[in-house]
N, C-alpha and C positions, 0 to 999 in steps of 0.2 A: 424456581418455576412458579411463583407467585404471579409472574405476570400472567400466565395461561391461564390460571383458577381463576382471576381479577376478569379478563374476557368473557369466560365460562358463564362467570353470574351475572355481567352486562348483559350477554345473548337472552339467558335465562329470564331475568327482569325485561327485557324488551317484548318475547312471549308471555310474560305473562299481562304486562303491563296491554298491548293488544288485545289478547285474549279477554280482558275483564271491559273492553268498550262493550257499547251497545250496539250489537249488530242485527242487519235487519236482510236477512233471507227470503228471498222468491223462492216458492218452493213449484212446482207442475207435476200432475198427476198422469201417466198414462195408463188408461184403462187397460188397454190389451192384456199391461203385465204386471200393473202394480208399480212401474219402476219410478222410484222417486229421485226428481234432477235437484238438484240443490244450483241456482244460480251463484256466478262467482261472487267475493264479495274482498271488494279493493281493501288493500293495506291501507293503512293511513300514512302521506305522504311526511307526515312531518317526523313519524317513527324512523321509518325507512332512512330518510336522509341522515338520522341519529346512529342508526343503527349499521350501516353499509361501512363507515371507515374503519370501524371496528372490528368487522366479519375480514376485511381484507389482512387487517394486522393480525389475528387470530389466525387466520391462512394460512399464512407466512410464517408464525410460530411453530406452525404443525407442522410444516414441511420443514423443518432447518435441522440441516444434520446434526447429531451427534456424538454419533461412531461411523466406526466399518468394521462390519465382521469377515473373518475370513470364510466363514461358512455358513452355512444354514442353519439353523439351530431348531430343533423339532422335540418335546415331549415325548417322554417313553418310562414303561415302568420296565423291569424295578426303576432306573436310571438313565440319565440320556443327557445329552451335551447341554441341551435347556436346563433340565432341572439341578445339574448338578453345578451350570454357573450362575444361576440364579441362590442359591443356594449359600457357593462359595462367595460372592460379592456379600450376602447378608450379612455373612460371618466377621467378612471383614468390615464393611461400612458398620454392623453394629456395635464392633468394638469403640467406633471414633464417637458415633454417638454416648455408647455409653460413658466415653472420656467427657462428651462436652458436655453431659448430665452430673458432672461431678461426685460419681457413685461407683461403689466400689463394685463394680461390676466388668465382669470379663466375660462374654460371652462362649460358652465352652460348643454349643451345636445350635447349626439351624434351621431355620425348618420351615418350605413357604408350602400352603396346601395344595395338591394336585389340580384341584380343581377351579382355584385362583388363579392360574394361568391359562390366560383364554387362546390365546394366538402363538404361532411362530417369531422367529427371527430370520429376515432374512439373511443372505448371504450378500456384500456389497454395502451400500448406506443405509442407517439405519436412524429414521429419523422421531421426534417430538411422536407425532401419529401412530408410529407404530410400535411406542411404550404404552400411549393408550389404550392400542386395543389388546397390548400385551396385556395391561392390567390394568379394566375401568371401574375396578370399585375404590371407592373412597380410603379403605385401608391400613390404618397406622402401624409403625414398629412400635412392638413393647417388648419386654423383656419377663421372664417369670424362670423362680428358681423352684427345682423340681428335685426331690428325693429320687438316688440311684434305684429304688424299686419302682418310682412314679416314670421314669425313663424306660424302665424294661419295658412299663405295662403299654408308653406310647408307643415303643418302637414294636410291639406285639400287633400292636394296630396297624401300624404302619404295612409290616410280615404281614398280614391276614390281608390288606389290600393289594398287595402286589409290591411294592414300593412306594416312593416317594419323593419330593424334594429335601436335601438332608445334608446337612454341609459340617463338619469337625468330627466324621465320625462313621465307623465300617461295622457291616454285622455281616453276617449269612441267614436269610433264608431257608428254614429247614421247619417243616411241621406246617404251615404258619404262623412261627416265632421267630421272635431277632436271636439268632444265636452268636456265640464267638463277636459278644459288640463290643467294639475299641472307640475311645473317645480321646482325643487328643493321643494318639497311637498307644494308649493304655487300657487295660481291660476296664470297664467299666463295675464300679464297685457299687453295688446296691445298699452303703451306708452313707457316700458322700452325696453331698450337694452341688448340684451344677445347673449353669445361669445358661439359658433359652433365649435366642431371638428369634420373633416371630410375628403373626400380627394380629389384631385384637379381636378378629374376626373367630380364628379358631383359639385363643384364649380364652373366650368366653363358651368355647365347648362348641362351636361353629363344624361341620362335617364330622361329628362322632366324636372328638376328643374330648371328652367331658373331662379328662384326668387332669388336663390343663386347669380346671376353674376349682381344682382341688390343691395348685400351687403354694408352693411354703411364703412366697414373695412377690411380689407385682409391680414392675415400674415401666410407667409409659413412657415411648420415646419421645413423642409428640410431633412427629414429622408422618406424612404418607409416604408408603414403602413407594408406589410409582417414583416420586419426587426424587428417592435416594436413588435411585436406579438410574434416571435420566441424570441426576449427579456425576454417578461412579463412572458412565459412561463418556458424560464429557471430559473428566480427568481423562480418562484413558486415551480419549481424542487430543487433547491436546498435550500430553506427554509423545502423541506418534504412534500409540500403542493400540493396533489391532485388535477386537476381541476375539475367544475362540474356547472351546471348551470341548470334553469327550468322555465318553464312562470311565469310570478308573478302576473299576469296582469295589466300590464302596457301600456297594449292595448286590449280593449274586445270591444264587441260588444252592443251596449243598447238594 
């Protein structure tokens, strides 16, 4: 997806590149009410023509499918068919990452924040566009190994807001604590070590997790989680394979 980000900063450079001419505004006063008109003030012709075959190919980026879901896909705490395939894709895509980082790293849970997912999915084509406005922040995968007690204390957080996106890994809801939490269908042990993906926004303690920038280890993916997404999803289109997801409970309430 290099090609789209490459457009991105063409459009970007074209505004600004306009932006810093010298322009010369009429301005008129109407007494009555104060209301100030700004007369229009032409593009420059030679922008434009630079700028116009490239807005068309960028279009056309946006719009080209790259899945079909069989459903809707909407956000929900605790869990919801959104967060919990979003979630599960990370799990898996940052396994292969972590293989082509050459580190010995196995990502055990993971974890995208609630509030990092801006939009729905719809049901039907699902296209460039509407990863974007799935997720328009710039966003990288990293990866960070976290102490079985530093685990209790995020998934406590997690319990205390309701839920989450949250993928290798089951608790209950009770108190506002993670209780009965399984991590790869084993109870989780507050002396072992286990490897996190997730993205560098709340690594660095972004929406309350501060416990994260308290990590035993830190390695960055170096790729945007959009980019992987828009990945995972074309695999999936071109192996024929619909997406589709649903609670499982992997987070309920006691």
């Amino acid at each position: 997806m290099q090609r789209s980000f490459s457009y991105i900063v063409l459009i970007t450079w074209f505004l600004l590149a306009w932006s810093c001419k010298t322009q010369y505004v009429t301005t008129s006063l109407k007494k009555s009410n104060h209301e100030v008109v700004n007369a229009a003030v032409p593009l420059d012709s030679q922008l434009v023509s630079i700028y116009l075959p490239y807005k068309s190919v960028l279009e056309k980026d946006m719009s080209r499918v790259i899945s079909v879901s069989e459903q809707e896909m909407v956000k929900d705490r605790p869990e919801s068919s959104l967060t919990n395939f979003l979630a599960d894709m990370m799990l898996k895509e940052g396994a292969e990452i972590a293989a082509g980082l050459n580190k010995d790293i196995r990502p055990d849970i993971s974890f995208l924040n609630y509030g990092g997912i801006r939009t729905f999915l719809p049901r039907g084509e699902i296209t460039v566009h509407n990863i974007f406005e799935l997720m328009p922040f710039e966003n990288e995968v990293v990866f960070i190994q976290l102490s079985g007690e530093q685990v209790q204390e995020f998934l406590n957080y997690v319990a205390e807001n309701g839920g989450n996106s949250v993928g290798g890994i089951r608790f209950k809801i009770s108190e506002n604590k993670a209780a009965n939490v399984e991590i790869g269908g084993k109870p989780l042990s507050e002396k072992e070590l286990y490897w996190l993906v997730t993205n560098d926004y709340v690594a660095a303690g972004g929406d309350g997790f501060d416990v994260f920038t308290r990590r035993k280890e830190f390695v960055a993916g170096n790729v945007k989680i959009r980019d992987v997404i828009i990945a995972h999803l074309e695999k999936e289109l071109d192996n024929g394979r619909q997406i589709s997801a649903k609670p499982d409970g992997r987070i309920v309430y006691e």
